[in-house]
N, C-alpha and C positions, 0 to 999 in steps of 0.2 A: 301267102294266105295264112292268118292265123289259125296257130295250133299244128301246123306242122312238129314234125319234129319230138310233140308229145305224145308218149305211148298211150292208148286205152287201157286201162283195167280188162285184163282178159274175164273178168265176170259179165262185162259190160256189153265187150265185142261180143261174146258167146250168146248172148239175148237177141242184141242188134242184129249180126250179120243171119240167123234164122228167118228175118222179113226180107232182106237184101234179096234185086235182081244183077245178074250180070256184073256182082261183084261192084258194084256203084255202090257206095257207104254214104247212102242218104237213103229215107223211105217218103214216099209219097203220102199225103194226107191217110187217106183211106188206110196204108197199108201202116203208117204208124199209128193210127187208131184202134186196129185189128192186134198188133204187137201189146200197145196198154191194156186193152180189154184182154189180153188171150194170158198174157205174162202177170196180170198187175192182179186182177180180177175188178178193174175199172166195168161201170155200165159205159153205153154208150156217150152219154151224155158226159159222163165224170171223163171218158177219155181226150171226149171232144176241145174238153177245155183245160186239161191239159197239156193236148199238142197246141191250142192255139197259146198258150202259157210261156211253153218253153220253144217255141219254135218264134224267136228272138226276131231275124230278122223280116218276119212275116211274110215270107215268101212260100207257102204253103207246102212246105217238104222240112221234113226234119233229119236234120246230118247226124252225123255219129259225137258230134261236140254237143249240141241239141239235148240229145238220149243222155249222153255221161251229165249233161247237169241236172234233167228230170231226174235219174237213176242217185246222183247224190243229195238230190232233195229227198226224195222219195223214196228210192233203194225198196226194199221190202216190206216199207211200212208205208205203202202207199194205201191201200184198205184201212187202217188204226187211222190215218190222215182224214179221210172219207168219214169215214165212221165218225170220228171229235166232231168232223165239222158238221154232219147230220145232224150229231148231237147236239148243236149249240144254235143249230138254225130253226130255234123253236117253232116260226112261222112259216117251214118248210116254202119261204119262197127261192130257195136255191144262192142267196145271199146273205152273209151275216149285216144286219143294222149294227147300227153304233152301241148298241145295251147287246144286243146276242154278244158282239166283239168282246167288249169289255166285261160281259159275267165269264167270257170262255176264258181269258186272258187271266184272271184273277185265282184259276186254276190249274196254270201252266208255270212250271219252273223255266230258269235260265240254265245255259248252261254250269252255273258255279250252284242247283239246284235252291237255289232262294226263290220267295214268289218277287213277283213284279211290285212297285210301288205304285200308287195309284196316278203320278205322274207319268213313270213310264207308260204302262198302260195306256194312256192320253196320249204321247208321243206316239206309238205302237199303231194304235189305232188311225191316230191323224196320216201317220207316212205311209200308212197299205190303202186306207179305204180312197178309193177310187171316184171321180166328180162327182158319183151320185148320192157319196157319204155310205158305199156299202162294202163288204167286203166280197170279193167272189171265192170259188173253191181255189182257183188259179193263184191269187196274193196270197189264200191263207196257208197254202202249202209255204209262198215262199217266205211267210212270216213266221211260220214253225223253223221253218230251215236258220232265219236271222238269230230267232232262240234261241236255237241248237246251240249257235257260235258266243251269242252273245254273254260276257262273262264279265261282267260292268261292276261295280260294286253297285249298291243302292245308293243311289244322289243323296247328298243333304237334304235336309229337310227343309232349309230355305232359301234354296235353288229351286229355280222355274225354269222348266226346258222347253223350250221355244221351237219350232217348226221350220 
């Protein structure tokens, strides 16, 4: 099975095994819903679509591998996450469109804290937003998370980055 063999962050197991029944290190929908909203300060909604996010293989239960990657996307700033994305979802229809994306983006550093070039941003936008051309809460957590990592120089300037 993957993942054996690697420890949990005991920050992590400490969160996790509070929802756990009978010592079984997976939570049931409901009951990892109740864990985001109770630990995160997630609504309902905000949680909902977090487990369906990070719960990879979509099998409606989220394991303790599941949780350490929500919890490294997210960790403690999963509210500041919520909140950006609030903010940028002008038309409060619970998804960023392609201009919410790219005004939010153009106010976000990398990790080497440079802003974004307006092709990445392009690129950024193209590889999260989802068939319908939107972004959900779910990609844009894990498009802050790519951020986080991403420590790229800024491309030339007559370079096109392609999809």
């Amino acid at each position: 099975m993957a993942g054996r063999g690697r420890k949990i962050p005991k920050e992590i197991s400490d969160i996790f095994d509070k929802y756990i029944h009978n010592n079984v290190r997976h939570l049931k929908q409901d009951d990892a819903i109740n864990l985001l909203e109770t630990e995160f300060g997630l609504d309902k909604e905000q949680a909902k679509t977090m487990f369906e996010t990070f719960d990879r293989d979509k099998n409606g239960i989220m394991s303790i591998w599941e949780f350490q990657q929500f919890y490294i996307c997210m960790g403690d700033n999963a509210q500041e996450v919520v909140n950006k994305f609030q903010e940028l979802d002008q038309d409060g229809s619970g998804k960023l469109d392609v201009n919410e994306a790219r005004a939010g983006l153009k106010t976000l550093k990398t990790a080497t804290g440079r802003s974004l070039e307006d092709k990445e941003i392009d690129f950024f936008v193209q590889t999260t937003a989802g068939e319908d051309g939107t972004i959900d809460l779910g990609s844009f957590t894990s498009l802050l998370y790519r951020l986080k990592l991403y420590n790229s120089p800024a491309p030339p300037k007559d370079v096109k980055i392609h999809v």
